[in-house]
C-alpha positions as CSV (number, residue, x, y, z in Angstrom):
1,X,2.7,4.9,9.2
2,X,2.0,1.2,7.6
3,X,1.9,1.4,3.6
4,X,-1.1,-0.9,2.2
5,X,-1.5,-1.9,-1.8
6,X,-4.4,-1.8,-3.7
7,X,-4.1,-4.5,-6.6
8,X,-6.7,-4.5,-9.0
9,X,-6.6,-7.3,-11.9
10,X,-7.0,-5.8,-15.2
11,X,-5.9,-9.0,-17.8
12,X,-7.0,-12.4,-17.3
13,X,-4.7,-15.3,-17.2
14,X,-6.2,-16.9,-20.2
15,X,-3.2,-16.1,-22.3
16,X,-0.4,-16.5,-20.1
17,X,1.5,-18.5,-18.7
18,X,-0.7,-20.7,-16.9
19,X,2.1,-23.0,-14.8
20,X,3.7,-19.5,-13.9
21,X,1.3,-16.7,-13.6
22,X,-2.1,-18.5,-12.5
23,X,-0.5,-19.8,-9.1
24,X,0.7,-16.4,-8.3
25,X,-3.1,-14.7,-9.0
26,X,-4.5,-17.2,-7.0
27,X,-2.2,-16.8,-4.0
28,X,-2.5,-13.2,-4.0
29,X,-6.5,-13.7,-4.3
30,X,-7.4,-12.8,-7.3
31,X,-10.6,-15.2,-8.7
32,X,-11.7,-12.7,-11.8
33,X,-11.0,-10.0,-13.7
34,X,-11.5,-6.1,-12.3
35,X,-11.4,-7.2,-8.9
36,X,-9.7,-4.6,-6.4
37,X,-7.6,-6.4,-3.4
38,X,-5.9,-4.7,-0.9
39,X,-2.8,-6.1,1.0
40,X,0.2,-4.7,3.0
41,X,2.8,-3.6,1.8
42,X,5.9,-6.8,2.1
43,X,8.6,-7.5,0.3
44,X,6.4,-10.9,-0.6
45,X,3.5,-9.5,-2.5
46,X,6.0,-6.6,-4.2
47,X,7.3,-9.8,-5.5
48,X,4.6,-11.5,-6.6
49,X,3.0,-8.3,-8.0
50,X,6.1,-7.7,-10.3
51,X,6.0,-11.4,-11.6
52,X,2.5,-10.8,-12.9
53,X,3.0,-6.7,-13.6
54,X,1.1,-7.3,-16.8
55,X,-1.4,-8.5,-15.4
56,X,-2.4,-6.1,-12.6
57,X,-2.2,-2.5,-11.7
58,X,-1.2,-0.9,-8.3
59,X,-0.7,2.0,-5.9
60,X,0.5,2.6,-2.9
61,X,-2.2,4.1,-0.1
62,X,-2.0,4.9,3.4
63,X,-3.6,2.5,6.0
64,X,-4.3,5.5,8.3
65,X,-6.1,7.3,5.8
66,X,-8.9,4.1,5.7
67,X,-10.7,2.2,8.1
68,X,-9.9,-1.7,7.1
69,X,-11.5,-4.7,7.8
70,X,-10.3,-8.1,7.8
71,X,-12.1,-10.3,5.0
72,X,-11.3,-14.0,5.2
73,X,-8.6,-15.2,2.6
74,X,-9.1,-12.3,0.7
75,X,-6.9,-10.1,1.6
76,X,-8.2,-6.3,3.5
77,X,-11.6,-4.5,1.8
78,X,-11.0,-0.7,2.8
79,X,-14.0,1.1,3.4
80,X,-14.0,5.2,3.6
81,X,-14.1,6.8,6.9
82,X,-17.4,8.5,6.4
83,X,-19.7,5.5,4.8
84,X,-21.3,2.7,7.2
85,X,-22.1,-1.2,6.4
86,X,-24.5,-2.8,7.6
């Protein structure tokens, strides 16, 4: 059963460090604030997630329990079993 993260940006990067904690937003995807992303679960984005842990929030989810599609550089968008896009 594959673990998935949903990251959601709550802070901007305004105030913080900009050398340290902008480049690590922007590689996990992040453009603005209250944006949800949502990756799998490596030892790579625990680690970026816990170099900017005041910037974000996050929770582990199950990737069976979603159907997920692949959105270009921006991680996964999970959409609920029983809704359709069109």
């Amino acid at each position: 059963m594959a673990k998935m993260l949903k990251i959601t940006q709550i802070k901007s990067t305004i105030n913080s460090l900009y050398d340290k904690h902008r480049p690590v937003m922007e590689s996990l995807g992040f453009k603005r604030n209250y944006r949800t992303l949502y990756k799998k679960d490596t030892p790579q984005i625990r680690g970026m997630i816990h170099k900017v842990q005041h910037l974000v929030t996050w929770e582990e989810i199950d990737e069976k329990d979603a159907v997920v599609r692949r959105k270009k550089g921006l991680g996964y968008t999970v959409i609920d079993k029983g809704t359709t896009r069109s």
